[in-house]
C-alpha positions in Angstrom: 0.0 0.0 0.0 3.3 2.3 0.3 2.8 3.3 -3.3 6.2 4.5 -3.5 9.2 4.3 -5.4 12.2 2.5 -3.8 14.1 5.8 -5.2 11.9 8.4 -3.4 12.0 6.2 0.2 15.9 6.0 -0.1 16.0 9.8 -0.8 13.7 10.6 2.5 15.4 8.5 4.7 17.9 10.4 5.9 15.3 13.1 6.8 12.6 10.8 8.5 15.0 9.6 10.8 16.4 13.3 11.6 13.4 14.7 12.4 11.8 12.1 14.6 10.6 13.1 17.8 13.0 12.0 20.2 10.7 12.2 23.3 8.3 9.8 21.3 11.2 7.5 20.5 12.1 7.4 23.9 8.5 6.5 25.4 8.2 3.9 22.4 12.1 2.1 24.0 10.7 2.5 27.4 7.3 0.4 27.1 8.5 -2.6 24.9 9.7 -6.1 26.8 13.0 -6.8 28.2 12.6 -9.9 29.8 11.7 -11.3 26.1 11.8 -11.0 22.6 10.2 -8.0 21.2 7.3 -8.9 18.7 7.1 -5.9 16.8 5.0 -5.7 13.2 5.2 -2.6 11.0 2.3 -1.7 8.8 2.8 -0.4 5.0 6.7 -1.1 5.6 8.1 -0.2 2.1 11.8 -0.8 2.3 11.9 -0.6 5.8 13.4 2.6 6.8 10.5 2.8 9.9 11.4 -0.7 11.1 15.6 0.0 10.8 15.1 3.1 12.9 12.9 1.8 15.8 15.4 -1.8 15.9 18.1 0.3 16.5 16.6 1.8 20.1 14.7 -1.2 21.4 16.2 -4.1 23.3 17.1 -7.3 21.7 16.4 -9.7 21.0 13.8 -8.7 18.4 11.1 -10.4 15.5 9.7 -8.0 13.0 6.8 -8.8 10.8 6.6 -6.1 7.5 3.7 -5.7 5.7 3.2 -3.9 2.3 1.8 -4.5 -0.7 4.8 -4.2 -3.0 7.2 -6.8 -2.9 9.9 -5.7 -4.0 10.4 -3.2 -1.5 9.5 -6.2 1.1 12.7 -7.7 -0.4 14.7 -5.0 0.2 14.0 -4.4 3.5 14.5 -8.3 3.9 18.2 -7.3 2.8 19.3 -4.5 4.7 17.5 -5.6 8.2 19.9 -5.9 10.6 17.3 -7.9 12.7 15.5 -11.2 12.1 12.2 -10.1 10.1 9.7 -12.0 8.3 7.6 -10.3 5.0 4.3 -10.2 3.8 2.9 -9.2 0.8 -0.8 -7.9 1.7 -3.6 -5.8 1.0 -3.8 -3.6 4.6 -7.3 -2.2 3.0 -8.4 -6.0 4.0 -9.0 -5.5 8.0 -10.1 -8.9 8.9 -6.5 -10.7 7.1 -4.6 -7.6 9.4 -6.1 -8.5 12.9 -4.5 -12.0 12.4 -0.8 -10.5 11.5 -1.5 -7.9 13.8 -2.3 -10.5 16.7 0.1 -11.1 19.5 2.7 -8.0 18.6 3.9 -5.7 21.2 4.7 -2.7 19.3 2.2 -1.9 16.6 3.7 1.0 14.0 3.6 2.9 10.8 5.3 5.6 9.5 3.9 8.1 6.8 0.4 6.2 6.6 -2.5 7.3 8.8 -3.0 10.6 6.5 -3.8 8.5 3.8 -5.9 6.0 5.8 -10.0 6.6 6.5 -11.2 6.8 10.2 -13.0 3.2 9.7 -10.0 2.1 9.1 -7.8 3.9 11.9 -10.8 2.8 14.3 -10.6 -0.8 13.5 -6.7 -0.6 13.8 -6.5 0.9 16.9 -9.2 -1.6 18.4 -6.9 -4.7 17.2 -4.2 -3.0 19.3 -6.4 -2.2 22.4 -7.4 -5.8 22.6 -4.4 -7.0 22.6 -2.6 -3.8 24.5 0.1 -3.1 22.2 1.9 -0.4 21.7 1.3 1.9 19.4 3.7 3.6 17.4 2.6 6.7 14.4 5.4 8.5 13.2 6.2 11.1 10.4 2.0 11.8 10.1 1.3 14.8 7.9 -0.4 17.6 9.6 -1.3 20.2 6.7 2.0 22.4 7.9 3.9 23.6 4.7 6.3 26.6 4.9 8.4 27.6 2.0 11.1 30.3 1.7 11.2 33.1 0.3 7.5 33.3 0.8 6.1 33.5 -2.3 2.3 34.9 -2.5 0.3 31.7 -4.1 1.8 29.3 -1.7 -1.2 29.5 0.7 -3.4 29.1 -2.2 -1.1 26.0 -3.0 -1.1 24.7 0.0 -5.0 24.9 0.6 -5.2 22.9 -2.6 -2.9 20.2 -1.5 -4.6 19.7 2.0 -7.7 19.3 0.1 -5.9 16.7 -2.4 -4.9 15.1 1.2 -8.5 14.3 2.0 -9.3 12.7 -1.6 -10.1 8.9 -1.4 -6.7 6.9 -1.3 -6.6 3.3 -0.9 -8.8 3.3 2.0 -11.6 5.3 1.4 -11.6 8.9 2.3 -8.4 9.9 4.0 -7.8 11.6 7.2 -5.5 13.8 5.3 -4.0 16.8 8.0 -6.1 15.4 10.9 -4.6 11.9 10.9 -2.9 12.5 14.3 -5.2 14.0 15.7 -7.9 12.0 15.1 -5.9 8.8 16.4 -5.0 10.2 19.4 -8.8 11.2 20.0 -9.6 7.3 18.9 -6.5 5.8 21.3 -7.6 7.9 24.4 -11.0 6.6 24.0 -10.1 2.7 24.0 -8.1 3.7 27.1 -4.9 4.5 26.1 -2.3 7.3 27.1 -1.2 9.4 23.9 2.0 11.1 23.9 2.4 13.3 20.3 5.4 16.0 19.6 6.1 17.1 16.1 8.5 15.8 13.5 8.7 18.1 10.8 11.0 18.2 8.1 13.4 21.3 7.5 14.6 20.8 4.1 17.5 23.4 3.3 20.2 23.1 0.7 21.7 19.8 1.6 17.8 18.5 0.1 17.5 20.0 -3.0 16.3 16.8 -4.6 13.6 16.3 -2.0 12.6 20.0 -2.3 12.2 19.6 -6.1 10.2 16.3 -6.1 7.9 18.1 -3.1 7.5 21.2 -5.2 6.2 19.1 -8.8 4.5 16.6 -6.4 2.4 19.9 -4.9 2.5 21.2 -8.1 0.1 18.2 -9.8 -1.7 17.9 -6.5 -3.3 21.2 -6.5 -3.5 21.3 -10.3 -6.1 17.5 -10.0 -8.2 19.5 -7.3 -8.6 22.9 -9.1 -7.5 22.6 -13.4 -8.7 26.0 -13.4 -5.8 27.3 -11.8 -3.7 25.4 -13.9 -1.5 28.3 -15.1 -1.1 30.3 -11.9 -0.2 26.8 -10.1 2.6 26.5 -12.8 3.9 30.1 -12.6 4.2 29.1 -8.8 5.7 25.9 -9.4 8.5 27.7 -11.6 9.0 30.2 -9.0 9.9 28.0 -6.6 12.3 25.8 -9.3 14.1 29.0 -9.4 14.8 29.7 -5.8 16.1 26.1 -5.6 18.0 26.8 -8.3 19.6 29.5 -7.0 20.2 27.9 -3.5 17.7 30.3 -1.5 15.2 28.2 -1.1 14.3 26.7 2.0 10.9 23.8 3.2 9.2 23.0 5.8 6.8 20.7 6.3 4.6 19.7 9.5 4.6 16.2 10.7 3.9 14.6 13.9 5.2 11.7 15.9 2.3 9.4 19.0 2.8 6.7 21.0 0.3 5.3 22.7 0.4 3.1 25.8 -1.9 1.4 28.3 -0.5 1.9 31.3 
């Protein structure tokens, strides 16, 4: 369900794992076992980045289960591991097949999913992991937060139109787009958990002009599919901001947040 290129994963790696919250990551190595192997299961996997930066921090010894529906990522992150993980190809739209893989973990996670997920299916998620009282682990969730220098006076207009691209149906139905996080923490604190969120935004400068670039034509086609009528002020903007990256003034951010969730 990652619907990702293995190229565009390996190029936001480096900035995932720099801007995750470290008080969340903290919590998340503080809850898990240590008298036993940590049973841990990562949702919409890809090639594994989210599962290589949470092995690091947790005790060992450790079993991963990866789910995702492409496998070839699967069998990359079956190569660069580091820790003994099994793979499965899947459908994650399918929630009956997921409460059996999700059954018995203690650490439940995802990274850079529940914006694009529905609330039927965050509810039904978050009640597999109540039952069970796992641990629950959402990292890098977007939260409509995009701030681009030098301003530049369509880039509220732009951004509107990708927060309402956010909301579109994906995969899942109709996604939770910006209010992902918020709306599982609401969820979470109602099955009885403690929720503990802190922001992990990406500050793109210089040293990510490749990641600017693919953000700006990525926000580019975004807003032009909600509103064509805008088509050629979206592409003046979208030049604009080519040509502050292209003169090295141009700087990104862009809001994300990190939540555990435990049951104390």
């Amino acid at each position: 369900m990652s619907g990702f290129s293995a190229e565009w994963l390996a190029l936001r790696e480096a900035i995932d794992w720099r801007s995750r919250s470290p008080l969340v990551t903290e919590i998340v190595a503080s809850r898990v076992p240590r008298d036993r192997v940590v049973r841990a299961v990562d949702l919409a996997a890809g090639a594994g980045s989210n599962m290589r930066f949470v092995a690091r921090r947790l005790p060992q010894p450790q079993e991963w289960l990866l789910l995702d529906h492409d496998a070839g990522l699967l069998e990359h992150a079956r190569q660069h591991a580091g820790v003994a993980i099994e793979t499965r190809v899947v459908d994650l739209a399918e929630v009956d097949e997921l409460s059996e893989l999700v059954s018995g973990r203690d650490l439940v996670t995802a990274s850079a999913l529940l914006d694009l997920v529905s609330e039927e299916w965050l509810r039904a998620v978050c009640s597999m992991c109540q039952r069970q009282r796992s641990l629950v682990l959402f990292a890098l969730s977007y939260d409509g937060r995009m701030t681009c220098a030098p301003e530049d006076p369509d880039d509220k207009l732009v951004g509107s139109l990708v927060n309402h691209h956010q909301r579109t149906e994906k995969s899942f139905g109709r996604a939770l787009g910006p209010e992902a996080s918020a709306r599982a923490s609401d969820i979470l604190q109602g099955l009885g958990y403690d929720v503990v969120r802190d922001r992990s935004d990406w500050v793109l400068d210089r040293e990510s002009n490749e990641l600017q670039r693919q953000l700006i034509e990525g926000w580019a086609a975004a807003a032009t599919e909600i509103a064509p009528i805008e088509t050629e002020l979206i592409a003046a903007w979208r030049a604009r901001r080519l040509e502050h990256l292209r003169t090295g003034e141009s700087s990104i951010t862009v809001g994300h947040e990190d939540l555990v969730a435990f049951i104390a």
